[in-house]
N, C-alpha and C positions, 0 to 999 in steps of 0.2 A: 504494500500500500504506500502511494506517493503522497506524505505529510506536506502540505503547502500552507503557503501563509498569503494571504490576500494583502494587496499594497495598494491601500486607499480606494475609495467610493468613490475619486473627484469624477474620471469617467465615464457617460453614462452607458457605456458597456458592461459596465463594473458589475451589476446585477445580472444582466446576463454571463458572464463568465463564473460568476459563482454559483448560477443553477447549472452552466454544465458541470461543472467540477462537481455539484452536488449529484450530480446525475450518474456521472463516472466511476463506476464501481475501483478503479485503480486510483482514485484520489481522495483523500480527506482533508479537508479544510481543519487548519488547527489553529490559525490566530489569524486575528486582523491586525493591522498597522495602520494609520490615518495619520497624515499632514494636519488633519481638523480633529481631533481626539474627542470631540461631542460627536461629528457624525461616524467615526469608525468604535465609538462604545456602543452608539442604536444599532449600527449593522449588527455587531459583533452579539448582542441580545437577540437579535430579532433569528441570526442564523445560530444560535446555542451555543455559542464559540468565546473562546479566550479575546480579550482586547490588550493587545500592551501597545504605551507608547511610546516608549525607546525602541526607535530603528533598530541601535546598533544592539540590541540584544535579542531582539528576532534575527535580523540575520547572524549573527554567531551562535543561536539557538544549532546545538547538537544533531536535535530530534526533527528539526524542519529540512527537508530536502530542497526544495522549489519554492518559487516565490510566481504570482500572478501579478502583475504591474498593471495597475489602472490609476499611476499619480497624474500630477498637472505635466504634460508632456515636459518643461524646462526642468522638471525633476529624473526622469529618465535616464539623463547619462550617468550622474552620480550613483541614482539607485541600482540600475543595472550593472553598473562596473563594478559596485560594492560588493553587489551578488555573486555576479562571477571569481572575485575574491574570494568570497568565503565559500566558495565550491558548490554553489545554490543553482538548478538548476530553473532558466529563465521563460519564461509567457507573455509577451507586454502586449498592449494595444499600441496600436499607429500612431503616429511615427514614429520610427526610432529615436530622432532626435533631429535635431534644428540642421544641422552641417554635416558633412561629408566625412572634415573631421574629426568629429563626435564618433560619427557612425565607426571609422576605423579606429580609433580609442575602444570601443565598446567590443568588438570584436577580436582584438589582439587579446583582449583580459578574455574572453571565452574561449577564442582558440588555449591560452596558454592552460587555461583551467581546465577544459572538458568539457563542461557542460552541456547539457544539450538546449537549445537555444529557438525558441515559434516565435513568432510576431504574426497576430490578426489581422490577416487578408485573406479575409473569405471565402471570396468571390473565384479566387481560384482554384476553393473547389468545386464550384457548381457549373452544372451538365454544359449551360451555355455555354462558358467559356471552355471547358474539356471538347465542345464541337467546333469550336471558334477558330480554337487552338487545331484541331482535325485537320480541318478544314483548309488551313494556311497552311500546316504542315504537304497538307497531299496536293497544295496545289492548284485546286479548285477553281482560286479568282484568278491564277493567270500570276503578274507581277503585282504585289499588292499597292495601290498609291496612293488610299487616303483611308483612314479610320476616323469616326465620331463616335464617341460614347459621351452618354449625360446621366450623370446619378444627384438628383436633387429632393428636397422636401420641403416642408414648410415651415419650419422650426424658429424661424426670426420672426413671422406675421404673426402680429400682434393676436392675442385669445381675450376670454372676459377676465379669465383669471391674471394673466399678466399679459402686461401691454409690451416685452419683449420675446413673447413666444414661448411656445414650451420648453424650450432647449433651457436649460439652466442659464444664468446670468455668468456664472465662470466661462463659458463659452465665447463670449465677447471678451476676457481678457488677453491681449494681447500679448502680455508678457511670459502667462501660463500659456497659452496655447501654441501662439509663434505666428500666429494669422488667424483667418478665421475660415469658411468655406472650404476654399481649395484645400487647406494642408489637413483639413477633416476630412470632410463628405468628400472632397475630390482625392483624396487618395484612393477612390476601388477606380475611375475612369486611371490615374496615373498608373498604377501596377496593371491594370487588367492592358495597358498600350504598353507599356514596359516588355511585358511577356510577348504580344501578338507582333509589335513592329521592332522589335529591338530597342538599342538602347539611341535616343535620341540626339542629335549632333548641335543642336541650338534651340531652343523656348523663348517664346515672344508670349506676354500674359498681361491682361488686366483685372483686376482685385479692385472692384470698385466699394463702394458703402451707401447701397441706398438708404439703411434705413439709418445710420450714423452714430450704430452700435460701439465704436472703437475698431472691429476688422469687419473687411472682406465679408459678406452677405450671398452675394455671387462673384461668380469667378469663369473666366476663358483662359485656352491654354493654348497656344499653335506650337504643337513639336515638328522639325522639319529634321528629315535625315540623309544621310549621303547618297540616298538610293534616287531622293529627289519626292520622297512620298511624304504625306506629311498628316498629322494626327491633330485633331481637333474636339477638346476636350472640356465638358461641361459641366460646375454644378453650382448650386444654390440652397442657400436656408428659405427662400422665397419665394417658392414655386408651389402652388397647391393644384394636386392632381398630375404633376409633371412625372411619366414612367419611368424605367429605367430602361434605355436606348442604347443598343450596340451596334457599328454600322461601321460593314467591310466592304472596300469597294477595288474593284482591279482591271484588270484588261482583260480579262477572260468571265468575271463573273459580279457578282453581287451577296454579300449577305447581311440577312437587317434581323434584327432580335429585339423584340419588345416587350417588356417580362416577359411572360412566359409562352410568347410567340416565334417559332425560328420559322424564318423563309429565307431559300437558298437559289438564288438563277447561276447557273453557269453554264457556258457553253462545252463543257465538256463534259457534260450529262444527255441523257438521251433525248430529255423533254428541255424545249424552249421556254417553259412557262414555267412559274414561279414551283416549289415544291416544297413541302414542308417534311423535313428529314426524318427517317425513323430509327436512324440507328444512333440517338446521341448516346454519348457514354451518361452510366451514371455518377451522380454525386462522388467524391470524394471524402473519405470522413474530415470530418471539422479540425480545425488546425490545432483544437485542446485537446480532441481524440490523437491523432499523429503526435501530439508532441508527448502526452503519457503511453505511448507505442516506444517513443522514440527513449525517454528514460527507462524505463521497463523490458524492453527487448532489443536494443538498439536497431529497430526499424527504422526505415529511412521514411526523412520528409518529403514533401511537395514543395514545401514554402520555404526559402531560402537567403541566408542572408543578403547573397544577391539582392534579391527583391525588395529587403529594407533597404537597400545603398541606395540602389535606382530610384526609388520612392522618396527618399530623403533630398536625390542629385535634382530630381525635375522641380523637387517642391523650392529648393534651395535657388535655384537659376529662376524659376518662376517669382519668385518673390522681388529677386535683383529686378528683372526684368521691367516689374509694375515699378518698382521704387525710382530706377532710370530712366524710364520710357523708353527702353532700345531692346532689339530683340540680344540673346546671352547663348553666348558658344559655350559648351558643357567643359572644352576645356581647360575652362578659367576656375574650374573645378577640381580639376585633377591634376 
């Protein structure tokens, strides 16, 4: 059984990741940890569990294996490198961290340690993008030269209960988060293009503020790549009813994915007309299932650090980008 310690409620993943872990017959939740010690004492009652508020003695706690990271994202590199110090195997929610070299700090101390290491990106286990993925592997569109994906909600328009939306009010801090939009909700469009078009050669982005929350409300992303294709990438707190949109487009074919609609044209199919595919793969287990696979058996992941870098590289040149007004070669990066 993998002993875990929960790191902070500030997320509002945070709940969710403690019902799967509660779900997960290889894992028990054995302490909470809180930045805010009122709200990680009501967690820590409400789930039957231990609260301490000394960091540094939960993670040098013996008996704790793993830690689940749901702090204010500017807490992350500290908390995570702490972890990987003290031999604690890591789970965090998105982003890994603000910079590039954050990201390779964080990963030198888990390489060096062992550990075995998830970060929450979903979306790359589900069927869409395992056919997306198919799809562009076999060829299908021909050469591929433009993708759009949009994942938005409505989480800044104003409700009766609060006139900044349901998303909690830490959301708009800019200091704890690193922006606001994009480097959230737009991080499944940034990984899920990361994966499908490779790794991007320049980002051009605007991060505007309609509603004047402190960040970014909605957000545009143009990645452009050496192939000459280029990705166009969308999300929003301020979209109500707005789907999740995936859209491949090439020389040989077309494919569009609208929740939970796949239509495929390609010219190297038998029918001319549109088709809706039957052989998607299925799901992939969840990225808290793989990673207590991954502690427990050493099974291999899906999700990979890679994936945090690249996630961390687009968000990072994206943000330059709005800050200068000029489009950002990646590698001013590296």
């Amino acid at each position: 059984m993998i002993q875990v310690a929960l790191l902070s409620k500030w997320h509002v993943h945070a709940v969710d990741y403690a019902k799967e872990a509660t779900e997960n017959p290889s894992i028990n939740i054995k302490t909470i940890w809180d930045e805010d010690p009122a709200r990680g004492e009501s967690w820590a009652q409400e789930l039957g569990v231990d609260f301490n508020s000394d960091l540094e003695n939960v993670l040098s706690d013996p008996e704790i294996d793993a830690f689940i990271v749901s702090t204010p994202t500017n807490l992350h590199t500290d908390v995570i490198r702490s972890a990987a110090n003290h031999g604690k195997h890591i789970f965090t929610e998105k982003v890994l961290a603000f910079s590039t070299r954050e990201c390779e700090e964080i990963f030198k101390d888990i390489e060096e340690s062992g550990v075995q290491f998830m970060i929450s990106l979903p979306r790359l286990t589900k069927d869409y993008y395992l056919y997306a993925q198919q799809v562009v592997d076999q060829a299908l569109l021909g050469s591929v030269t433009m993708m759009r994906c949009r994942v938005a909600h409505n989480g800044a328009v104003p409700t009766e209960k609060n006139q900044n939306g349901w998303l909690p009010d830490r959301f708009y801090n800019e200091e704890q988060c690193g922006g606001g939009a994009l480097i959230d909700l737009g991080a499944h469009p940034i990984y899920l293009a990361n994966r499908l078009m490779g790794k991007p050669e320049a980002i051009s982005s605007r991060l505007p503020q309609m509603r004047g929350l402190g960040v970014d409300d909605q957000a545009v992303a143009l990645l452009d790549y050496a192939s000459g294709a280029m990705a166009v990438l969308e999300t929003s707190f301020v979209s109500t009813g707005s789907p999740f949109q995936l859209e491949l487009y090439g020389t040989q074919g077309t494919l569009l994915i609208e929740d939970d609609t796949i239509r495929l044209k390609s010219s190297k199919l038998d029918s001319d007309d549109w088709t809706q595919p039957e052989n998607v793969p299925e799901d992939l287990p969840m990225p808290m299932e793989q990673w207590a696979s991954a502690i427990e058996q050493n099974q291999p992941v899906s999700i990979t650090k890679e994936d945090a870098y690249l996630l961390t590289l687009v968000n990072e040149a994206a943000a330059l980008s709005h800050k200068e007004g000029r489009r950002v070669d990646v590698k001013e990066f590296v």
